[in-house]
N, CA, C and O atoms as a printed pandas DataFrame, in Angstrom:
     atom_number atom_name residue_name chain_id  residue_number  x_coord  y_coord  z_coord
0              1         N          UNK        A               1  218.832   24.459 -214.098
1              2        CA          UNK        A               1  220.005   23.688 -213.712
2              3         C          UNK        A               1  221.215   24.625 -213.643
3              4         O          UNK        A               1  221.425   25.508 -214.474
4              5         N          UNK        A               2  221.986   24.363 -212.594
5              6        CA          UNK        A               2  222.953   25.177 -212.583
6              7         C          UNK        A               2  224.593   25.119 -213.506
7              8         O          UNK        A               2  224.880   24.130 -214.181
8              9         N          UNK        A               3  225.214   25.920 -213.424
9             10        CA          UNK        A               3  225.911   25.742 -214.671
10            11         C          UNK        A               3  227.213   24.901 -213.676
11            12         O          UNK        A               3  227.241   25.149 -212.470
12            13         N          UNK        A               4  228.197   23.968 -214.250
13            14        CA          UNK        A               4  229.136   23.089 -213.352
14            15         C          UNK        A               4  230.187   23.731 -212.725
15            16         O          UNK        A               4  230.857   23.254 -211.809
16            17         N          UNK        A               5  230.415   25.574 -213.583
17            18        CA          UNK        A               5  231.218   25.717 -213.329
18            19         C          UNK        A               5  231.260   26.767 -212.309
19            20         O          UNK        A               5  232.334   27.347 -212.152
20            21         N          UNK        A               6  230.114   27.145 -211.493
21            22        CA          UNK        A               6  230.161   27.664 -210.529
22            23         C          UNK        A               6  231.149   27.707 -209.056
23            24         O          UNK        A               6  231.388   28.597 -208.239
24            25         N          UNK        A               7  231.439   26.717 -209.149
25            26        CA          UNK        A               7  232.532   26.879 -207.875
26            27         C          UNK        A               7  233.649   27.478 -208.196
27            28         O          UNK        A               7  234.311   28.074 -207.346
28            29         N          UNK        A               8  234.108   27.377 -209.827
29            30        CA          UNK        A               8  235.433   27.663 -210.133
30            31         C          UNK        A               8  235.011   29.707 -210.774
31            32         O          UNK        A               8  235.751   30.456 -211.411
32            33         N          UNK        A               9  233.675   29.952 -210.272
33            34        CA          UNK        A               9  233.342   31.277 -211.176
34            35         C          UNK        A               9  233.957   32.055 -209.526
35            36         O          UNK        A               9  234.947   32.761 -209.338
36            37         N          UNK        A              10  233.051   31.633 -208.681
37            38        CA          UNK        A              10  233.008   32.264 -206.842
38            39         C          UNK        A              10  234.440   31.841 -206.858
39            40         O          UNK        A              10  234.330   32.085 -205.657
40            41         N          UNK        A              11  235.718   31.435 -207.029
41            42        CA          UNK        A              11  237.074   31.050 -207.137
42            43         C          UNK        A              11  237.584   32.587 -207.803
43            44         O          UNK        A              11  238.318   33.409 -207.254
44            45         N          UNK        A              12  237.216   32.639 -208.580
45            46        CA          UNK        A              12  237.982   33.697 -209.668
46            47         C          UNK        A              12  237.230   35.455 -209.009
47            48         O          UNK        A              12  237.605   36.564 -209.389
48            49         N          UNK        A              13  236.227   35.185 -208.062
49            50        CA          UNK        A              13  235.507   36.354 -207.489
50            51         C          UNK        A              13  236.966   37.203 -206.852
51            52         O          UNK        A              13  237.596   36.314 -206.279
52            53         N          UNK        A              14  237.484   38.083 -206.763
53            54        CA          UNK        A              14  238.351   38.701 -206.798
54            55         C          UNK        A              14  238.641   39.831 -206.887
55            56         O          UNK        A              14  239.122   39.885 -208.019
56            57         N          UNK        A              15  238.719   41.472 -206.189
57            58        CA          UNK        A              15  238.344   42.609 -206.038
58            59         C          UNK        A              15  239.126   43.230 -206.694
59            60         O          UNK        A              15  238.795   44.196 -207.381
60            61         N          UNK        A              16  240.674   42.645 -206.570
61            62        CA          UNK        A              16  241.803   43.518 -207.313
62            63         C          UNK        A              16  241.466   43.068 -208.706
63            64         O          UNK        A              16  241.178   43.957 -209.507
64            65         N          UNK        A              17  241.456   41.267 -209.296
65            66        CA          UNK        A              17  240.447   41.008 -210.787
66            67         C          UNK        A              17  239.463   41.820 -211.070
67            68         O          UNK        A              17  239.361   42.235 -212.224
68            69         N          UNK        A              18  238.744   42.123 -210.292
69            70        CA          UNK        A              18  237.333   42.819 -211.331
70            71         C          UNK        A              18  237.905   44.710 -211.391
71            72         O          UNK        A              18  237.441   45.555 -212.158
72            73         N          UNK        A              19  238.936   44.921 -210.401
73            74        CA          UNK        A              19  239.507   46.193 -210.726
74            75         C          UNK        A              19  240.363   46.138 -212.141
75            76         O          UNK        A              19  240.273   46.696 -213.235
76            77         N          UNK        A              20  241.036   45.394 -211.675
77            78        CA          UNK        A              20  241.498   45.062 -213.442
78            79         C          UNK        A              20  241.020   45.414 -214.450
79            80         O          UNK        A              20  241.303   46.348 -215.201
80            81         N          UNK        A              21  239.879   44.260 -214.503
81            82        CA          UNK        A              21  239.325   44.249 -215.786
82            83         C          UNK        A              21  238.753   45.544 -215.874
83            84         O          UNK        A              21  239.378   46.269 -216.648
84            85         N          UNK        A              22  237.693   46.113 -215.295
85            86        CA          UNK        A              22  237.105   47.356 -215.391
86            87         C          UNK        A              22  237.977   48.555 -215.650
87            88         O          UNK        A              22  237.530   49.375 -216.451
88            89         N          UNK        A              23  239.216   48.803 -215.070
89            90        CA          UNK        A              23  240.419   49.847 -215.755
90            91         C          UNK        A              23  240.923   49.231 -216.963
91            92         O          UNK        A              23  241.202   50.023 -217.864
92            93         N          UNK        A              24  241.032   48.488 -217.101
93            94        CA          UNK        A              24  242.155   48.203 -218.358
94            95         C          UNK        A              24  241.794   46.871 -219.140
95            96         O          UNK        A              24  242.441   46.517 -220.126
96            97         N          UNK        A              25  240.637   46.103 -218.600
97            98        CA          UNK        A              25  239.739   45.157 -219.870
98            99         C          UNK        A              25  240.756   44.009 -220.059
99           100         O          UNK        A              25  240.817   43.353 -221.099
100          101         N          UNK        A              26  241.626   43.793 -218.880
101          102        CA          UNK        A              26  241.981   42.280 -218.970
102          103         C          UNK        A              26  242.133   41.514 -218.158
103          104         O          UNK        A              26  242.707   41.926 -217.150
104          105         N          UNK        A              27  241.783   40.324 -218.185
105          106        CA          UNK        A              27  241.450   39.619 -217.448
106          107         C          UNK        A              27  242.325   38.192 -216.929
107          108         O          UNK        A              27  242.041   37.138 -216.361
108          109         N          UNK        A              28  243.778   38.966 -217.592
109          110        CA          UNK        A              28  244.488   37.753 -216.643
110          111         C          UNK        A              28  245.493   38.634 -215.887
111          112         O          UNK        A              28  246.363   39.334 -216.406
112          113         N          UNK        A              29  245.297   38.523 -214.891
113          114        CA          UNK        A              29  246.186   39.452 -213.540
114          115         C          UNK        A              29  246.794   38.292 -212.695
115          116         O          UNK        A              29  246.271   37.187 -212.838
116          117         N          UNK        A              30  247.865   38.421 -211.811
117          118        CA          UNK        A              30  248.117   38.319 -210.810
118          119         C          UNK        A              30  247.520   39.126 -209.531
119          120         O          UNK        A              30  247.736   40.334 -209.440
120          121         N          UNK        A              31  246.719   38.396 -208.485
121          122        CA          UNK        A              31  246.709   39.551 -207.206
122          123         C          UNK        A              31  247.758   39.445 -206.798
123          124         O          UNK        A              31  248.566   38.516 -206.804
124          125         N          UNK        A              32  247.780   41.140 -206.146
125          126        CA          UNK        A              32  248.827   41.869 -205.265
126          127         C          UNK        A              32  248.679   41.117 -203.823
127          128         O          UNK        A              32  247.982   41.919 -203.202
128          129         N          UNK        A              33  248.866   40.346 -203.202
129          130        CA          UNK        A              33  248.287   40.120 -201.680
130          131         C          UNK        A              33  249.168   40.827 -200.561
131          132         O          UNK        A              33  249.250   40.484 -199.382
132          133         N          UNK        A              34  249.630   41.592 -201.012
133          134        CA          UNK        A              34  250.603   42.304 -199.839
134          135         C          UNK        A              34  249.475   43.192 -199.294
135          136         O          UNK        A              34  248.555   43.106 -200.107
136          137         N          UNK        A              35  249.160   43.934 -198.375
137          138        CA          UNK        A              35  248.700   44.530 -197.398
138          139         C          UNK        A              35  248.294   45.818 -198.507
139          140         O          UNK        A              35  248.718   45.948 -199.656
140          141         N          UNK        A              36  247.377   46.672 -197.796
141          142        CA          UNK        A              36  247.110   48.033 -198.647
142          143         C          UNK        A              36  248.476   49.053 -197.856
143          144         O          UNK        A              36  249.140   49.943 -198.387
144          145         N          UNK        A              37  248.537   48.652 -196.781
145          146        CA          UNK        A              37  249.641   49.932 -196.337
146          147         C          UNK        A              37  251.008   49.268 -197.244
147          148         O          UNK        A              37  251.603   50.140 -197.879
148          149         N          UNK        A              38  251.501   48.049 -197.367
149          150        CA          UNK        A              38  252.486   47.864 -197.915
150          151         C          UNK        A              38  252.571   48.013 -199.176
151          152         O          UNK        A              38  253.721   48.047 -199.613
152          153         N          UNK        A              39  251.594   48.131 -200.035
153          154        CA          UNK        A              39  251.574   48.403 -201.585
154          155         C          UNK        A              39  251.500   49.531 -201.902
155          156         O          UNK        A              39  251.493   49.855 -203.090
156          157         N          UNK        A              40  251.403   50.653 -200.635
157          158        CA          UNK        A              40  251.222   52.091 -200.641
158          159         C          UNK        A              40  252.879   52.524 -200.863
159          160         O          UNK        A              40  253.428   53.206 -201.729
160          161         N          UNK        A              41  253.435   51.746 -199.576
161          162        CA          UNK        A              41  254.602   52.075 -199.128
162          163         C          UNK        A              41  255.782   51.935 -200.786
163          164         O          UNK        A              41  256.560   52.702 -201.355
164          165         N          UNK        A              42  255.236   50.324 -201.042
165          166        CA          UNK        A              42  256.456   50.201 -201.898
166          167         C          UNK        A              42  256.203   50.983 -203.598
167          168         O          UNK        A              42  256.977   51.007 -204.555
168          169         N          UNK        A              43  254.991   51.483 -203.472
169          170        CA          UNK        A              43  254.560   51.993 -204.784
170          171         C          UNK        A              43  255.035   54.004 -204.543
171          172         O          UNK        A              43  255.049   54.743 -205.528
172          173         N          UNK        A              44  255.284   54.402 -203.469
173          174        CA          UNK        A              44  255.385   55.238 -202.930
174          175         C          UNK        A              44  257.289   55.736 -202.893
175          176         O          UNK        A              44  257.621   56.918 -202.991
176          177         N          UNK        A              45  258.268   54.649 -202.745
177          178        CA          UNK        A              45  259.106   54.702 -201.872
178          179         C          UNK        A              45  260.017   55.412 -203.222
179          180         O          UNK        A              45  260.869   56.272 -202.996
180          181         N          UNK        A              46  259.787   55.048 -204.287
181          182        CA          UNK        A              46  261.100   55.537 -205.402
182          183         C          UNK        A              46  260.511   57.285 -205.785
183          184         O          UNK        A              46  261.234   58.194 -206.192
184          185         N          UNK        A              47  258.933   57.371 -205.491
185          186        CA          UNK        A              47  259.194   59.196 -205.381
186          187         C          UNK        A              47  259.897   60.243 -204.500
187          188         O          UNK        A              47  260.278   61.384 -204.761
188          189         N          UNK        A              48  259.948   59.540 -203.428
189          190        CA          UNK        A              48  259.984   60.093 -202.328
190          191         C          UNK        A              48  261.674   60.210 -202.117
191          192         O          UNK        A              48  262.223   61.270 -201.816
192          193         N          UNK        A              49  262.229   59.219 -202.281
193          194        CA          UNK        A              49  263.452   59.465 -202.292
194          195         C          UNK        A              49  263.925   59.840 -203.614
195          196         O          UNK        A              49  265.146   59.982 -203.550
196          197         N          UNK        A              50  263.424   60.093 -204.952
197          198        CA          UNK        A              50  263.698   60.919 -205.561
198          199         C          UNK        A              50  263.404   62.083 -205.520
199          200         O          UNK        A              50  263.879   62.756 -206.435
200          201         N          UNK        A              51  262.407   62.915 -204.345
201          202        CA          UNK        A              51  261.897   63.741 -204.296
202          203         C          UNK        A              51  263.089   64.176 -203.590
203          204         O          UNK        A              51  263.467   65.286 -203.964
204          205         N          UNK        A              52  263.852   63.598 -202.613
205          206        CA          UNK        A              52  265.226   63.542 -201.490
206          207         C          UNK        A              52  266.315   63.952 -202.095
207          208         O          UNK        A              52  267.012   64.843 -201.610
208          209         N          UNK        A              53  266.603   63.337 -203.258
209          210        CA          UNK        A              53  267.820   63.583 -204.197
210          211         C          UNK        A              53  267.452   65.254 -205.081
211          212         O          UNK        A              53  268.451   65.949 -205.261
212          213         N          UNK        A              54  266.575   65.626 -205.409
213          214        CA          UNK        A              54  266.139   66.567 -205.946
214          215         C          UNK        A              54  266.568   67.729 -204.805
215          216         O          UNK        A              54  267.592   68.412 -204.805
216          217         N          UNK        A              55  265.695   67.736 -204.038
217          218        CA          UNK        A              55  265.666   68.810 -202.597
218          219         C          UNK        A              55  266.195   68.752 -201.438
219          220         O          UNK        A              55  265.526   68.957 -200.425
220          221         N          UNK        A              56  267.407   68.480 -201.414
221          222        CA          UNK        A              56  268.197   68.175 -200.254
222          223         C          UNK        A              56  267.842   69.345 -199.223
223          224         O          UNK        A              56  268.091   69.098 -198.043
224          225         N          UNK        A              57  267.296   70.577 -199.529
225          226        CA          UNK        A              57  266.978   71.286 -198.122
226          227         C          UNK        A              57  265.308   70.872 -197.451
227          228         O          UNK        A              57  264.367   70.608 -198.200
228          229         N          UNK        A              58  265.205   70.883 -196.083
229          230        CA          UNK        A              58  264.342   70.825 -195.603
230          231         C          UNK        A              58  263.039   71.424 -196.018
231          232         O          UNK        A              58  261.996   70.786 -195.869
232          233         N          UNK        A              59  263.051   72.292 -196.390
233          234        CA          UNK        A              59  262.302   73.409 -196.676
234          235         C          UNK        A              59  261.573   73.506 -197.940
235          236         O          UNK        A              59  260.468   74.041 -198.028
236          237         N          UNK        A              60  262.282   72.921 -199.032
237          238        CA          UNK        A              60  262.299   72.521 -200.327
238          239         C          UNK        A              60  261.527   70.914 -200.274
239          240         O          UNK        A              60  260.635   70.531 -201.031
240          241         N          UNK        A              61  262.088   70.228 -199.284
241          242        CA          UNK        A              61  261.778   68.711 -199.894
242          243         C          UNK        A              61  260.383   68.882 -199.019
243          244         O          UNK        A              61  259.686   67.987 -199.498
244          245         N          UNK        A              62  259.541   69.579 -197.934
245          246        CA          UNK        A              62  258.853   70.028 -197.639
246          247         C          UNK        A              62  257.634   70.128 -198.454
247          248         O          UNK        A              62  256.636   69.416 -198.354
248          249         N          UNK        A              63  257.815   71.006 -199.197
249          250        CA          UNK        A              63  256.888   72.263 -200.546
250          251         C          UNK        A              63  256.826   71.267 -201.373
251          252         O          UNK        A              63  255.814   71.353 -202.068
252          253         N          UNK        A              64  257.988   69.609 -201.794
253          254        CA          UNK        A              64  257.637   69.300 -202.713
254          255         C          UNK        A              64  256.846   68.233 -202.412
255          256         O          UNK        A              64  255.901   67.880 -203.119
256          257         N          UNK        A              65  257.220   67.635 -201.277
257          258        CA          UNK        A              65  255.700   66.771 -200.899
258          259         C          UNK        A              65  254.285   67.127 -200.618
259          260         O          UNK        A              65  253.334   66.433 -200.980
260          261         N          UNK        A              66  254.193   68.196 -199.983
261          262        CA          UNK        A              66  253.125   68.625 -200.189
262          263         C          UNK        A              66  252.241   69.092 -201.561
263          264         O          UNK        A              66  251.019   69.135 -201.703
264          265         N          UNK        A              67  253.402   69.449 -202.581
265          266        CA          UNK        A              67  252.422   69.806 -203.819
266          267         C          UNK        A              67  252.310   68.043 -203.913
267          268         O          UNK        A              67  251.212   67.645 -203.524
268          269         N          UNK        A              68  253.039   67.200 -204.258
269          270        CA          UNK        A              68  253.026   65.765 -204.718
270          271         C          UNK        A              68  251.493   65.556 -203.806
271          272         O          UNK        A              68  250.486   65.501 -204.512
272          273         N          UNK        A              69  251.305   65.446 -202.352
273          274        CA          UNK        A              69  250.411   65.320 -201.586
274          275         C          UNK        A              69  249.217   65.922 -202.190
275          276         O          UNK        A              69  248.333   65.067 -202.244
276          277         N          UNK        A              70  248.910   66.834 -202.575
277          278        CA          UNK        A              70  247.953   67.671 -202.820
278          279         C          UNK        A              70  247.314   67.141 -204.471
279          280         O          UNK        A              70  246.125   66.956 -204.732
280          281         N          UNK        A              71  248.575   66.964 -205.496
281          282        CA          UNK        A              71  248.027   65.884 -206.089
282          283         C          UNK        A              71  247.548   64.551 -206.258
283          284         O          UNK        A              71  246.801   64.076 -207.114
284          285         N          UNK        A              72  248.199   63.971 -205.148
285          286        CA          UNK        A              72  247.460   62.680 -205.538
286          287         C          UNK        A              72  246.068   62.841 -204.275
287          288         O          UNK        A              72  245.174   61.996 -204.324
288          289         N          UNK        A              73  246.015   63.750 -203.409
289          290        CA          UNK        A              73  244.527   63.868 -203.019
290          291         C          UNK        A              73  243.547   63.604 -203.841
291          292         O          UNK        A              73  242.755   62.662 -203.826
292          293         N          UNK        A              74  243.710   65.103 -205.062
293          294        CA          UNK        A              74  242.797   65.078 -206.081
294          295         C          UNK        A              74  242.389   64.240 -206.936
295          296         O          UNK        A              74  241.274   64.220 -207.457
296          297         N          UNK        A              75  243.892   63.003 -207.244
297          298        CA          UNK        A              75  243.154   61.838 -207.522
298          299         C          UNK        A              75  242.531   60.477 -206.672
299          300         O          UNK        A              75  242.016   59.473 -207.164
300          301         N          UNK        A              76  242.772   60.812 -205.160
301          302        CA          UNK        A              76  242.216   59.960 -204.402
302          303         C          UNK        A              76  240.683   60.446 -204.112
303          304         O          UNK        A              76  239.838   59.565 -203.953
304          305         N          UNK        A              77  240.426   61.353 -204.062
305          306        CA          UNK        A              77  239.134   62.172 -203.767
306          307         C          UNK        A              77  238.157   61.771 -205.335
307          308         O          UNK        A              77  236.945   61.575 -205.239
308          309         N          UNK        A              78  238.722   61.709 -206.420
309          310        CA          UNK        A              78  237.870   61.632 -207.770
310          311         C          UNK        A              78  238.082   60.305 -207.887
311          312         O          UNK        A              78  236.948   59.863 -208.071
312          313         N          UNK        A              79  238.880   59.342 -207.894
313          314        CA          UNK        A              79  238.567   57.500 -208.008
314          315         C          UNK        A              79  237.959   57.373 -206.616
315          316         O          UNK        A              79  237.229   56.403 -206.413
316          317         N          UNK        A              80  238.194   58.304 -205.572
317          318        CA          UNK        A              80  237.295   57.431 -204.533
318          319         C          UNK        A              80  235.620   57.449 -204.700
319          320         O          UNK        A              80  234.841   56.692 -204.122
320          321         N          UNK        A              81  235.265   58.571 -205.694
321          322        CA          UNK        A              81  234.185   59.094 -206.158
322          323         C          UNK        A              81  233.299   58.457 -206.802
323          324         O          UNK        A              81  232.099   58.255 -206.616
324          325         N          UNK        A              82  234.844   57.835 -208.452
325          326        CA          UNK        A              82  233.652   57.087 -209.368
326          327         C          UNK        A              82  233.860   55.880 -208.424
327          328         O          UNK        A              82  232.812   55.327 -208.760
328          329         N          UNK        A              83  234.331   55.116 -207.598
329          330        CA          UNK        A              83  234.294   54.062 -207.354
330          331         C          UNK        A              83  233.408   53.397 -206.444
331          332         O          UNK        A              83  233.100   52.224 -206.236
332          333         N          UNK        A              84  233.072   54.592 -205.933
333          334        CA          UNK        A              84  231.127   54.585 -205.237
334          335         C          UNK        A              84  230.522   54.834 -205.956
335          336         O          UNK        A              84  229.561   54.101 -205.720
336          337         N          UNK        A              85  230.163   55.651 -207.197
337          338        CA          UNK        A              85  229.020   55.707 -208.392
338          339         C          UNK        A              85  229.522   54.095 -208.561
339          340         O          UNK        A              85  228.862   53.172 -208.084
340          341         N          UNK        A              86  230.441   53.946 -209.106
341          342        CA          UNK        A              86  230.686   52.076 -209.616
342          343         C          UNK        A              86  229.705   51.518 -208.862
343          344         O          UNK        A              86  228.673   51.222 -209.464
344          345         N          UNK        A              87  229.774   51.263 -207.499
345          346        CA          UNK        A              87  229.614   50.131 -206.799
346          347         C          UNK        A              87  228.157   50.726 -206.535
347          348         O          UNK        A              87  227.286   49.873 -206.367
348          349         N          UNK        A              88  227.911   51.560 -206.497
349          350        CA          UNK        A              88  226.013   51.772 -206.038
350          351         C          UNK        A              88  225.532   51.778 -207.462
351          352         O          UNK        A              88  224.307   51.788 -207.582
352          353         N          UNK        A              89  226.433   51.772 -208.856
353          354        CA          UNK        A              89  225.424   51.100 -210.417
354          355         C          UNK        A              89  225.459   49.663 -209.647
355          356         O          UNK        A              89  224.644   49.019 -208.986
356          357         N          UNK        A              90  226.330   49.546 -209.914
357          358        CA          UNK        A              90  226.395   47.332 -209.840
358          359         C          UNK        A              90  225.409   47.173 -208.399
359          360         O          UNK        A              90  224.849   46.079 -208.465
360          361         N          UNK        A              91  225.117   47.731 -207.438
361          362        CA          UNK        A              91  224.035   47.280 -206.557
362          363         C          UNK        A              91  222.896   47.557 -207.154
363          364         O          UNK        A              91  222.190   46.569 -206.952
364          365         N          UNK        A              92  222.135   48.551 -207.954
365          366        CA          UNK        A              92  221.316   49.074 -208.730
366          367         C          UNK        A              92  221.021   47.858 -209.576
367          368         O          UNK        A              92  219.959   47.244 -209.477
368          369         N          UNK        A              93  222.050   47.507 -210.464
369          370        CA          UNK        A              93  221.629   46.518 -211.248
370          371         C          UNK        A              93  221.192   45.313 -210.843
371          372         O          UNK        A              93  220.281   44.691 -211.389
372          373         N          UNK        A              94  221.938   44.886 -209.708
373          374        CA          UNK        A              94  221.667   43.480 -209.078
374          375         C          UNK        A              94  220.097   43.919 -208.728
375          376         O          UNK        A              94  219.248   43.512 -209.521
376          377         N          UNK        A              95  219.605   44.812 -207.470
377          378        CA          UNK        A              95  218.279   45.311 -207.206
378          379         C          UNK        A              95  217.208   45.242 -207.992
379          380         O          UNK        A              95  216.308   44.407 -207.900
380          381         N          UNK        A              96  217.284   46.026 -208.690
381          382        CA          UNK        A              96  216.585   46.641 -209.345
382          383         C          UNK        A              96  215.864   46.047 -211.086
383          384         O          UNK        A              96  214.719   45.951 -211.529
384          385         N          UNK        A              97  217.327   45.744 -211.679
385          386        CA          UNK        A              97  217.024   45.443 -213.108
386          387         C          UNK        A              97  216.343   44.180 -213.236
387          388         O          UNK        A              97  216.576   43.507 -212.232
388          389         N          UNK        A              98  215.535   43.528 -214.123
389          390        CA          UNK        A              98  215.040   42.366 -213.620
390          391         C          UNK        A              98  215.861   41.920 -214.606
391          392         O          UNK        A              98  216.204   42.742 -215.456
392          393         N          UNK        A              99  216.478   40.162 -214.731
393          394        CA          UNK        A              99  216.539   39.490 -215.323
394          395         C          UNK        A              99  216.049   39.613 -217.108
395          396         O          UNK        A              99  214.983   40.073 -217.517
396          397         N          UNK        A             100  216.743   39.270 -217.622
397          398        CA          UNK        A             100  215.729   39.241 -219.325
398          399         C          UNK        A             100  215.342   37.738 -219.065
399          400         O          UNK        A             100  215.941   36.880 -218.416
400          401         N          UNK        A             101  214.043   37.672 -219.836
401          402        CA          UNK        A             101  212.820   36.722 -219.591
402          403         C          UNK        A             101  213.573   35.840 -220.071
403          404         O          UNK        A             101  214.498   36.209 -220.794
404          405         N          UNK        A             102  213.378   34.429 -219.796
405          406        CA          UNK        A             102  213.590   33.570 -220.860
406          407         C          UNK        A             102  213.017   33.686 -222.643
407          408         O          UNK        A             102  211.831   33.913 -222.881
408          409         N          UNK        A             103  213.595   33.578 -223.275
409          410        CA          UNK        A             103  212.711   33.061 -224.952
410          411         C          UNK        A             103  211.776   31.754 -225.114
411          412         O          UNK        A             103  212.153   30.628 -224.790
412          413         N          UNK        A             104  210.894   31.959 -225.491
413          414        CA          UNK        A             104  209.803   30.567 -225.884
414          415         C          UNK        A             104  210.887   29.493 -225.746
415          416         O          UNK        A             104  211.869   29.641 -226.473
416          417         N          UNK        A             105  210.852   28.024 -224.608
417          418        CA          UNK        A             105  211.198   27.372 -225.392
418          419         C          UNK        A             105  212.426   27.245 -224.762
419          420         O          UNK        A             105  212.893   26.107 -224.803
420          421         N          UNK        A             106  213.254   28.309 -224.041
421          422        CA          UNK        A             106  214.276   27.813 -222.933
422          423         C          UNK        A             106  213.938   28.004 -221.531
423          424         O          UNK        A             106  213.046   28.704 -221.051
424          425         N          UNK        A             107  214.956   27.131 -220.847
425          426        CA          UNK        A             107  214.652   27.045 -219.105
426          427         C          UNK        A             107  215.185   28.128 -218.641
427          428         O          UNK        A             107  215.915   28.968 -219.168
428          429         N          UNK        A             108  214.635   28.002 -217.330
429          430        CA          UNK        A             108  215.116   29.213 -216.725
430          431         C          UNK        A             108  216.509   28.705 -215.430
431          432         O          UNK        A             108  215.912   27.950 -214.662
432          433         N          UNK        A             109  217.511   28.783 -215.102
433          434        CA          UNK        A             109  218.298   28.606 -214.127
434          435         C          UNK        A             109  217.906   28.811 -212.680
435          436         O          UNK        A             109  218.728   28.618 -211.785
C-alpha cells in the first residue's frame, strides 16, 4: 500500500532542496526561481564593481578579473566534478542496489 503522502513527497522534489540539504543538511530552504544567468549576475555584481573601485586602470582591473576568473574556474571545474560522481552514485543506487528484503511478517509496498 502506498504511503498517503506521496503527492506532497513528488511536491517537495526540488533540485535547488536536495542541493541544500546535501551541502549544508537542511532542509528548510526557500527556492531561488530567478533564472541561472540572473543569479549569476546578481551574485556576481558586488565583486566586480568592487573589483572597479579597487583598479580604476584598465590594465589592472583586467589582471584582476582574470585571476578572480581563473579562480572560480577551479571551483567550477571541481563541483562540476563531484556533482557528476553525485549524480552517477544516486543513479547507481537507484540501478543497481536492490531494495532491503522485507522482515518476516511485513508487507512489501
Amino acid at each position: 500500500m502506498m504511503n498517503n503522502n506521496t503527492s506532497e513527497i513528488f511536491k517537495r522534489m526540488n533540485l535547488q532542496d536536495i542541493r541544500n540539504f546535501l551541502i549544508y543538511g537542511a532542509d528548510e530552504y526557500v527556492p531561488d526561481t530567478r533564472s541561472y544567468a540572473a543569479r549569476i549576475k546578481a551574485g556576481s555584481n558586488s565583486i566586480y564593481k568592487r573589483l572597479e573601485s579597487i583598479y580604476p586602470k584598465g590594465t589592472e582591473l583586467d589582471a584582476a578579473n582574470n585571476d578572480l576568473s581563473a579562480a572560480l574556474d577551479a571551483y567550477e571545474e571541481v563541483y562540476m566534478e563531484l556533482g557528476m560522481k553525485a549524480g552517477a552514485r544516486l543513479v547507481w543506487q537507484l540501478l543497481f542496489e536492490d531494495d532491503p528484503q522485507p522482515k518476516e511478517g511485513e508487507s512489501q509496498c
